[in-house]
N, C-alpha and C positions, 0 to 999 in steps of 0.2 A: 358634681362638685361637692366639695366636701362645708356643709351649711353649718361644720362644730365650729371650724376653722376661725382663728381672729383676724378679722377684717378691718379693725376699726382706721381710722373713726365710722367705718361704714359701719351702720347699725343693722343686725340681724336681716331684719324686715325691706331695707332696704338689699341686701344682697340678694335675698329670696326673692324679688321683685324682678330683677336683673338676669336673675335666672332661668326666670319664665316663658313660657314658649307663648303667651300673649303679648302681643305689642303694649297693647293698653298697662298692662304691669309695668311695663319696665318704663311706661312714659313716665307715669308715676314714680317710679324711682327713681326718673332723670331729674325730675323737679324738684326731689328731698337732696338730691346731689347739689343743685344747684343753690341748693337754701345754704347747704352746709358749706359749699365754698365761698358764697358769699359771707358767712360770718368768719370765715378763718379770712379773708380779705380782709373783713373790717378791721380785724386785731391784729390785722399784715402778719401774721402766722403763715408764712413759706415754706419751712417745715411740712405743715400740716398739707399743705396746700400740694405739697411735690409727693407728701403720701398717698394720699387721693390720689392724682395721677395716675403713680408707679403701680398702684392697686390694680386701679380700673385699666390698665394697659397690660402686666404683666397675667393677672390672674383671672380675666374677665376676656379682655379685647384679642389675647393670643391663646384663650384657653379653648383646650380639644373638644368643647361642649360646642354644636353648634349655638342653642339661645345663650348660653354665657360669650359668647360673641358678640352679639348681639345685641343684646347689653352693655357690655364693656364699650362699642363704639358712641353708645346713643349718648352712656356716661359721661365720656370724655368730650363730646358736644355741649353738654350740662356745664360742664366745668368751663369751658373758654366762655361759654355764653356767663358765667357767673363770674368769671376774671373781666373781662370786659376790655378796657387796655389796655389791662397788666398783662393779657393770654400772652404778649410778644415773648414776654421773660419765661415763657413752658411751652413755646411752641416745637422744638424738638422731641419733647415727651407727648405732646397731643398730637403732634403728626405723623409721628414713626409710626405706633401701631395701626393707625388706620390703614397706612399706605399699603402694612403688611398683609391686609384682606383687602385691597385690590386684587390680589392674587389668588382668593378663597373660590376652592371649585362650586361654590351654592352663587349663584348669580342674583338671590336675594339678598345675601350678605355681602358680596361687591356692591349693590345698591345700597346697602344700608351704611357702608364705609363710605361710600360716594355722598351719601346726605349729609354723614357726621364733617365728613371735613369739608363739604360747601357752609356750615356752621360755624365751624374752625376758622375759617377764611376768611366768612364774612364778619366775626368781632373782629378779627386779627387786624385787617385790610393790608397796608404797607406792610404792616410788621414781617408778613411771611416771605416778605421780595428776596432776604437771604438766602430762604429755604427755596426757591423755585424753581431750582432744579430738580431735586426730588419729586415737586409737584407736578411739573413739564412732565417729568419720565413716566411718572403714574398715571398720569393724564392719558399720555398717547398709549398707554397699553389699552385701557378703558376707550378710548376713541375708536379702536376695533373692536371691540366688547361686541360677541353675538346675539348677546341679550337686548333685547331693545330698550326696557325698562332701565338698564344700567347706562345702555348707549346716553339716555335722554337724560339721566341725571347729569353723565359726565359733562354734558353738552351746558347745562345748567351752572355748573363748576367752572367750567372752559370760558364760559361767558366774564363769569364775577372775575377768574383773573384776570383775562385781558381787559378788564374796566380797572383795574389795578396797577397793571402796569400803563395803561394811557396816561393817569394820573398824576403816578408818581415818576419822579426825575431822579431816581434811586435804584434803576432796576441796572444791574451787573450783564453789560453787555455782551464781553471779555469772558467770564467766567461762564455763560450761555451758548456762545457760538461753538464749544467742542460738543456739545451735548446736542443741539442742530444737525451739528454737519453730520454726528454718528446718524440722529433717525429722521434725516433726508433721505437715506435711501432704504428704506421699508417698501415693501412691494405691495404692503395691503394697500387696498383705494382707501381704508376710511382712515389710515393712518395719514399718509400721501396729502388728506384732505384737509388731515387737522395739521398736520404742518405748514402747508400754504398757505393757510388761514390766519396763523399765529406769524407768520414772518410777513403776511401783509400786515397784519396790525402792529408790528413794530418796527415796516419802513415806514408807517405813516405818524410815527410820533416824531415829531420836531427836534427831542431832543434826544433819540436814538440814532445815532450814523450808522445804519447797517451796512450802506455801500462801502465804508472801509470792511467789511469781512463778506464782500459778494465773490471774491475768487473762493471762499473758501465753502459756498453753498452752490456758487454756479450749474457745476456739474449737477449733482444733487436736481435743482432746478431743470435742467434740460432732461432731464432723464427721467423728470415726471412728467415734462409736457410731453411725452410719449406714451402716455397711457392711455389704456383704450376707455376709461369713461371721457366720454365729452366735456361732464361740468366739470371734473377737475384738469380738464386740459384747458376748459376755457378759464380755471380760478389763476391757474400756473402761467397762462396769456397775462392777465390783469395785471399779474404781481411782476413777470418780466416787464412788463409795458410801464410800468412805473418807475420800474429800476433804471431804465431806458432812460426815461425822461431826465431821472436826478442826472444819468451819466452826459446827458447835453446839456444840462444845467452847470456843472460843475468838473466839466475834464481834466483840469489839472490836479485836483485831486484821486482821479482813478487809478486803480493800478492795470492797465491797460495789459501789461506784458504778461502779469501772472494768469488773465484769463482768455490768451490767444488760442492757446493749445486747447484749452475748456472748450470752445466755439469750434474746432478745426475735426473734432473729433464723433462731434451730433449730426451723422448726415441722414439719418434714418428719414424716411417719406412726412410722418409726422412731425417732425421739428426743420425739418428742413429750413422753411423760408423762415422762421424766426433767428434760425444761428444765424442764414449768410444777411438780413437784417442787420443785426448784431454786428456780425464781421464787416457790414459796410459802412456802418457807425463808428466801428474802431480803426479802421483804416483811414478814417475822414478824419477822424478825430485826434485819433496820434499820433497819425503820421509816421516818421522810421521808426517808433520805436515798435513799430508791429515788423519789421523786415527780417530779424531773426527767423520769425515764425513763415517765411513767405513759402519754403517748401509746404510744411503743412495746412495754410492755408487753400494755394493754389489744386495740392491735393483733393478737397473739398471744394473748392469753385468750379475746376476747369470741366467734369462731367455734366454738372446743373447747364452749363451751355448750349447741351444741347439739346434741351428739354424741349417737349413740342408746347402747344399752347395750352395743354392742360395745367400746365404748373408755370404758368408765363410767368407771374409775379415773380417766383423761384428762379427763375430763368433770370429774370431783369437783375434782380437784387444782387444776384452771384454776375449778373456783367458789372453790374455796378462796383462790385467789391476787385475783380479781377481789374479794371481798367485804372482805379483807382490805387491798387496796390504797384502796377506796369508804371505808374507817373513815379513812385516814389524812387524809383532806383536811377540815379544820375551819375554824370561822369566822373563824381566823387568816389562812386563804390569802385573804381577799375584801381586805385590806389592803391598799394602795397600798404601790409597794415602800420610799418614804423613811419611810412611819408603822412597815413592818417591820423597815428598818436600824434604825431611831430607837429601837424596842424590844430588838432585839438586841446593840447596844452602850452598854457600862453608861455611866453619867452621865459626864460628864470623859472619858470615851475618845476621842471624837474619830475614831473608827475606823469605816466602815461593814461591816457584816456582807457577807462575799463569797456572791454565788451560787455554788450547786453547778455551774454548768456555762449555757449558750448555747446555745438552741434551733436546730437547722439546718433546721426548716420541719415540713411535715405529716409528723407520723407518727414522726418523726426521731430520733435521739437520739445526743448528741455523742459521741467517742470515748473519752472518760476524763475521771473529775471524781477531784477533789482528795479526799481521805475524811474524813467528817469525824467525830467520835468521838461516840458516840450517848449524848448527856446533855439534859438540857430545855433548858439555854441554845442549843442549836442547833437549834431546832426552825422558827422561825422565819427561820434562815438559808436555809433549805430555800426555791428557786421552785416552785411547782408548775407546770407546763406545762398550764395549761388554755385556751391556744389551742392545742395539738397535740390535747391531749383532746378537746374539740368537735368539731376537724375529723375525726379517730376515729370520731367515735359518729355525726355526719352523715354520713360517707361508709358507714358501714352501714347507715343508716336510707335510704338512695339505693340500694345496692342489692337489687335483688329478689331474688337469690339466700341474701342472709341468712333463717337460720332462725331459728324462732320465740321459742324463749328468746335467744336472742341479741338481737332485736328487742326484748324485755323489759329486757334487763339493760340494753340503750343508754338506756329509757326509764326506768330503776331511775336510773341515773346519770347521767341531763340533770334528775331532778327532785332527787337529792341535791345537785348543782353547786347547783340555782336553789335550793336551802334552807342550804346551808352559803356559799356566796359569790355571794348575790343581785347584788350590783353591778358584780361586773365579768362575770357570765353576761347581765346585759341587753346586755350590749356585744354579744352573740351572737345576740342574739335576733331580729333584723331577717330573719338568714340561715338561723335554724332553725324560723322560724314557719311557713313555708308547707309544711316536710317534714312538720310534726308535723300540721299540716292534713291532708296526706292520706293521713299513717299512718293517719285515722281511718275510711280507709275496708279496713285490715285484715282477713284472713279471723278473728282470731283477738280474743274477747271480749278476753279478758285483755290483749294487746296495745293494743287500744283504751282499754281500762282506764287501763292504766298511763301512755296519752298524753295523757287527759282528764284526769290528775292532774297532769301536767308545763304543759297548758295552764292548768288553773285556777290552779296556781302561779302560772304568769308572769301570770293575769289579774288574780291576789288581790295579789303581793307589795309590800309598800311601797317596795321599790329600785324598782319601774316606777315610779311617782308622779312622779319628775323627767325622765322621759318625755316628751316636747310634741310629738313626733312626729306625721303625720299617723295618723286613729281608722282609716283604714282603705286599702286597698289596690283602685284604680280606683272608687272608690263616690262617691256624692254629696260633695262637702265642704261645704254647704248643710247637712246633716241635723244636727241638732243631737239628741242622745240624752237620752232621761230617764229616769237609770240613779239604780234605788235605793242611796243612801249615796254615788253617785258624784260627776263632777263637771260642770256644767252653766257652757259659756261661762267657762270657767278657773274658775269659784268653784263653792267645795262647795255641794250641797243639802244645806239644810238642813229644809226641807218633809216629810220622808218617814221612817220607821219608822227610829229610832234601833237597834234589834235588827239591821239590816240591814250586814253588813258591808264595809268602803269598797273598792271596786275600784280598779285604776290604768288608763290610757289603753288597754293592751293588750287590756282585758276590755272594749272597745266594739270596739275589733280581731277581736276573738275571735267575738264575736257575730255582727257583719256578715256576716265571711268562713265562719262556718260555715253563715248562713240562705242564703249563695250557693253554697256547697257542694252543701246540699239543693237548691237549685235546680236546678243543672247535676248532680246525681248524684241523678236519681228514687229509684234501684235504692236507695241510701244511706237517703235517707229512708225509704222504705220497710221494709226489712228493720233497721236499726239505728239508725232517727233516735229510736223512743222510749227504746233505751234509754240511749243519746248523752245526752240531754236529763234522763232521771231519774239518771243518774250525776251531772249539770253539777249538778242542783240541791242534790244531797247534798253537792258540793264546793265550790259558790259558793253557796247560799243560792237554793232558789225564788222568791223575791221577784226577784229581781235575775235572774234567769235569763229567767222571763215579762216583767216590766216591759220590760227590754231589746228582745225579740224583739218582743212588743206593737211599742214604738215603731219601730224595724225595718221590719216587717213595713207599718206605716202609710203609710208612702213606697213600697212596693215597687209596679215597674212592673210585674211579671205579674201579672194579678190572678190567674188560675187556681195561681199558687204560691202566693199568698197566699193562699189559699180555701183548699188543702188544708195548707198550715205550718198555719193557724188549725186543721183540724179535728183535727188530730195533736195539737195543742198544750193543742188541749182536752178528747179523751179523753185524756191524763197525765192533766192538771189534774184529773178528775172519775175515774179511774179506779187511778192509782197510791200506794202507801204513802206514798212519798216524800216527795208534795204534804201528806200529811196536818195540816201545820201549816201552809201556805198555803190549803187549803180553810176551816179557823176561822175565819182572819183574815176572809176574803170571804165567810162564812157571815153574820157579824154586822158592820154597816159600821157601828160606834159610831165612829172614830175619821178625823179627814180625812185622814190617809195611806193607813185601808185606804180609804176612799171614792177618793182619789185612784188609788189604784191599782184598783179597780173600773171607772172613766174609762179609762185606758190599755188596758186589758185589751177592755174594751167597745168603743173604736173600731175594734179593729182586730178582733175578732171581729165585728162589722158584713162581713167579708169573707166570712161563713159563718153566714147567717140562721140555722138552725138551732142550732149552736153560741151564736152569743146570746143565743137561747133560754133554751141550757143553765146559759150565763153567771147570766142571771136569776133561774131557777131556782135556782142556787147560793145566790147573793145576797140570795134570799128578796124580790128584787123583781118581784112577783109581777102587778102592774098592769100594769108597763112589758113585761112578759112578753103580759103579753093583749096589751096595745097592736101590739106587733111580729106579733104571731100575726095578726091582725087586717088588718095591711100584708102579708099572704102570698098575700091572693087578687090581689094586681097581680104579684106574680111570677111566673117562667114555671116553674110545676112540672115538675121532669123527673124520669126512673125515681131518676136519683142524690139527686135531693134528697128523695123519698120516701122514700130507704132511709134518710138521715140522720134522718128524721123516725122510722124504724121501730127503729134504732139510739136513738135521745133515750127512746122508750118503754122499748126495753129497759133503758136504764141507771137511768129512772126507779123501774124495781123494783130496784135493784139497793142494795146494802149502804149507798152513798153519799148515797142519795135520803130515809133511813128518814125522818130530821125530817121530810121533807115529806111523804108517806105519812100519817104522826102528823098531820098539821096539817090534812087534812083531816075529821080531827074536828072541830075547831074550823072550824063552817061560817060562821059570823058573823063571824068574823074573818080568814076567808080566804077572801070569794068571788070573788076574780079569781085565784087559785089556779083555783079549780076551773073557772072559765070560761076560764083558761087552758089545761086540760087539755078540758075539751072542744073547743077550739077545734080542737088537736093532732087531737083524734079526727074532728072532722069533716073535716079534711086527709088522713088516710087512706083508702085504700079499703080494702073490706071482707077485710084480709088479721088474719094472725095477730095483728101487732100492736096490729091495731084490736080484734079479740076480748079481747085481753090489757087492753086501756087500758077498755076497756067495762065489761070484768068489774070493773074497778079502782075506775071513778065508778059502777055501782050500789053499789059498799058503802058511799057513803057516805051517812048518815044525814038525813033530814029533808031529804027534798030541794028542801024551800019556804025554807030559808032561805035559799040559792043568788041569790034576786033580791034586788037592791040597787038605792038609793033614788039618783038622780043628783041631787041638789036639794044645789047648792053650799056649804048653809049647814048639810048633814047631819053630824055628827062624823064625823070619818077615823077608820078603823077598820085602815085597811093601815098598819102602822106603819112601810113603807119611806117613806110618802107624807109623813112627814113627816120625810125624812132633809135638813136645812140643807145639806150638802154636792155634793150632785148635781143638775143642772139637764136635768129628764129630756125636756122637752121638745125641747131644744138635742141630746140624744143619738139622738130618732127622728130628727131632718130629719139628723144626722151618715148615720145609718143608710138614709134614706133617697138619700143624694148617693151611699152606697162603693154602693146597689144599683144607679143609675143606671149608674154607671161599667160595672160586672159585665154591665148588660144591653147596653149599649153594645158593648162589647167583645166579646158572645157574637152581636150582629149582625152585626157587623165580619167574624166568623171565619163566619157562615151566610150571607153575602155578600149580607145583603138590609137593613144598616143604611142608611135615611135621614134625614137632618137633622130635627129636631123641628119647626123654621120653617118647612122646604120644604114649598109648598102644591101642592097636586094641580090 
């Protein structure tokens, strides 16, 4: 530096002193600085007072000399500590250059700027609360400072402002928060650190409201408790856990809606249980006005469900947010939105109810909604997002990596949709019918469970009823259905068991596509078709569940499926709880609905001689029972269809059969009864079940009654023989035609079918 130069009022001695590469000099000529601006105070000479500054700032504190650095900042310390507290009126000119060797690549002269303006500061106090943004910004670059010695003064600095801002009730909130939210997200830890640090110290002054700008650090906030030091995840815990508190302290002040998405978005392993915390707190707390957000919420819930016991809390917390967001949607959200303006603005208003916010697609959820104060006149302002929701819950039921309770909760909450907002969840149904199809072929009871409830929904609900769609997906459109209580050729039947309750178009949907299901999925059938089938009937009504499949099954071009749907269909029917009140009905055919459904049931069990049989024997018609037994020697016995015969004996002892057991007492009034069961027995060979059926007809008594009188004009004594309803003659030649087909087709596959006319 040039020592000719005029400096004044700095006197020679004193510049040369500033220049020096000893500390001790230049201490010395911070205390000649501080005499002299202490006398330009006394004579309030401002002038003098801003030359000094401008000196010690422009040609000291910014000059390319390292010690004239050096100097220049210790100067400018002299001076505020000689202003006193007047420094507020120069603090622009004492701060600026300092801040600028924050940035000085010598880490002893960041320190030595870091001591001058902890000086600076501490004459100033309040005064600097203006300037502290600047100070905040210099701070946190210094907060990562790899210099320790710089770190620790920073630290020292860091300290005195935030004893300054606790103090004073003057610190610029407003004008702080864009300068946070930028260095919130700094990836250093020590920066990371000193920001949680500084925004706990200014949730904890009383009369700073930071919760009105917590949407606008949230993020910020959640994306440091992800960091891998511990202490500052646990400092980032402290300072969410507080903000928590205020937010159950005071909820009508929060803006709940701008920070739904903020919580929707943190699912990483480390933050986890704190967002859905969070999210179960804002769902409790504000109620619909989180429902916009429900796709992206649900997004982030419905995985955590199925968390094993390592992350229980996580697991809880995320049921807790899911079960509690399931209560909020009511039979309000199924409204059309001008019927929910039209309720939310009072008479003479003239005002439509504004939505909370504008869907940006699957899963999505907009940037910031308006808040709106949680009272019941808003409740219906509220949209619910339930095409985001569906698309949610289907794209989890699509992937196979979803686990099990999660699988459930989707299926918890496609059958609460289809119960609290039937009519706009049909709108969804075209697209969710074929997943929930083959949900049912699930490793997991319960799973199935909960999807045979969502289907009987949509089969049972009266929003399907204006439905017209077509009944089924690639299937005959010829077949016309004879669904009990349902609807036949657009008009109700009215023919059929008033107890029965009315289905909509989708429960002919539902049936078709599942008896083709069993088709193409054996395995299905096999291990879970009976219990598929005693679930449907507990939820749709046995009636309606047989009648259906019956007619179904009547048209069906395999017959070998059709042979074994029948035998399946008919040990339920003869073997399960379920049926217990559909067996009555068909026990006693007093009535032409049950006889009509006897008919149904009977034709298409024609696919399964034995089974018809069985049918008969239910039915207590016991003639036609002979009669069919009798038509057995034109069939071609095979091992399978003896074992069905060996099966029929068994279930004849079994709890289901006792009446008929009992009625062979009654031999006078039941001899085709028992000619029917000898017939069974001479169809066996001499196995177990022939022993078992043997032992069965020697007990029965007086075995001369057993012959009966064919003389046309003898009294009927079979009381089904005189059922008005049934035309039994017309049901052996049915049964006759489905046995043709069956042998037909069993020549066809043994490669030795010829034409009946072809003559030799």
């Amino acid at each position: 530096m040039n020592t000719e130069k005029d400096f004044s009022p700095l006197t020679p001695n004193i510049v040369r002193a500033l220049n020096d590469k000893l500390y001790e000099k230049r201490k010395v000529a911070a205390l000649e600085i501080e005499k002299l601006v202490r006398e330009f105070v006394a004579q309030n000479n401002s002038a003098q007072i801003r030359h000094v500054i401008q000196t010690l700032a422009n040609e000291f504190a910014l000059s390319l000399h390292p010690h004239s650095r050096k100097g220049g900042l210790i100067g400018l310390a002299a001076c505020s500590i000689a202003l006193g507290k007047d420094s507020g009126l120069y603090l622009k000119e004492l701060i600026d250059p300092v801040l600028t060797c924050f940035n000085d690549s010598d880490s002893r002269l960041r320190y030595y700027a870091c001591e001058a303006l902890y000086n600076i500061v501490k004459v100033a106090r309040g005064a600097v609360l203006p300037h502290f943004n600047v100070l905040f910004d210099g701070l946190s670059k210094l907060a990562a400072d790899p210099d320790p010695n710089v770190k620790s003064g920073s630290e020292l600095l860091d300290r005195l402002l935030k004893d300054i801002v606790t103090e004073s009730n003057k610190f610029d909130l407003v004008a702080f928060v864009p300068l946070l939210r930028e260095r919130i997200y700094s990836n250093n830890q020590y920066a990371r650190q000193f920001i949680i640090s500084w925004i706990h110290v200014l949730e904890s002054v009383p009369d700073i409201n930071l919760l009105d700008y917590l949407p606008e650090i949230l993020d910020g906030l959640f994306q440091i408790l992800g960091d891998s030091s511990k202490e500052i995840r646990r400092m980032c815990e402290v300072v969410l856990g507080e903000f928590l508190k205020e937010i159950k302290k005071n909820p009508s002040s929060v803006k709940f809606a701008e920070m739904a998405n903020i919580l929707v978005i943190h699912s990483n392993d480390l933050i986890q249980l704190t967002s859905m915390t969070w999210m179960r707190e804002f769902i409790q707390l504000a109620g619909r006005v989180v429902l916009p957000y429900s796709s992206g919420i649900l997004t982030a819930v419905l995985p955590c469900l199925s968390y094993d016991d390592r992350k229980k809390s996580t697991k809880e917390a995320a049921s807790a947010c899911n079960h509690s967001l399931m209560k909020l949607v009511t039979p309000e959200d199924d409204e059309d939105d001008e019927e929910s303006q039209t309720k939310s603005s009072p008479p003479g208003d003239g005002t439509p109810s504004k939505k909370e916010g504008d869907l940006n697609g699957p899963g999505s959820i907009p940037g910031s909604l308006v808040y709106s104060v949680l009272c019941s006149s808003d409740r219906s302002a509220v949209t619910l997002d339930l095409d985001g929701i569906v698309q949610v819950l289907d794209r989890h039921l699509h992937d196979s990596s979803t686990g099990m309770m999660t699988r459930i909760a989707v299926l918890k909450w496609l059958y609460h949709l289809y119960i609290k907002t039937p009519r706009k969840m049909f709108k969804h149904t075209d697209s969710l019918f074929p997943m929930l199809l083959k949900t049912l072929s699930d490793e997991s009871d319960e799973v199935i469970l909960k999807d045979l409830e969502v289907l009987a929904e949509i089969a049972s609900s009266p929003a399907g009823q204006t439905d017209t769609s077509g009944l089924c997906d690639n299937s005959d459109s010829k077949t016309v259905l004879h669904i009990p209580g349902g609807v036949r050729d657009g008009q109700p039947v009215t023919d059929l068991s008033p107890s029965t309750p009315s289905m909509n178009s989708y429960f002919y949907k539902f049936m078709i596509n599942l008896l083709k299901r069993f088709s193409l999925e054996r395995k299905l059938l096999e291990m879970r078709g009976a219990f598929i089938i005693r679930q449907l009937c507990l939820l749709l009504h046995a009636e309606n569940i047989f009648h259906s499949m019956a007619d179904i099954l009547l048209k069906e071009e395999d017959l070998k499926f059709a042979s074994t749907m029948v035998q399946t269909l008919n040990t339920i029917l003869l073997t399960s709880a379920e049926l217990f009140q559909l067996r009555n009905q068909l026990k006693d055919l007093h009535t032409q609905e049950s006889c009509a459904l006897f008919c149904c049931l009977y034709r298409s069990w024609c696919h399964n001689p034995v089974a018809t049989v069985s049918l008969c024997f239910l039915t207590q018609n016991y003639r036609h029972a002979y009669d069919l037994i009798q038509k057995f020697g034109d069939l071609e016995v095979t091992v399978d269809f003896l074992m069905e015969v060996d099966k029929l004996v068994q279930l004849i002892e079994s709890p289901i059969f006792t009446y008929l057991r009992l009625q062979l007492l009654d031999v006078e009034h039941n001899p085709y009864l028992i000619k029917a069961l000898y017939g069974l027995l001479m169809l066996l060979p001499q196995s177990q079940a022939f022993q078992l059926l043997s032992h069965r007809l020697s007990c029965v008594p007086n075995p001369e009654l057993m012959r009966t009188v064919e003389d046309p004009k003898a009294p009927v004594r079979d009381k089904r023989l005189a059922q008005p309803h049934i035309d039994y003659s017309e049901l052996l030649q049915h049964f006759d035609r489905v046995q043709s087909k069956h042998l037909e087709v069993r020549h066809k596959r043994a490669g030795r079918f010829e034409h009946p006319d072809r003559k030799l």
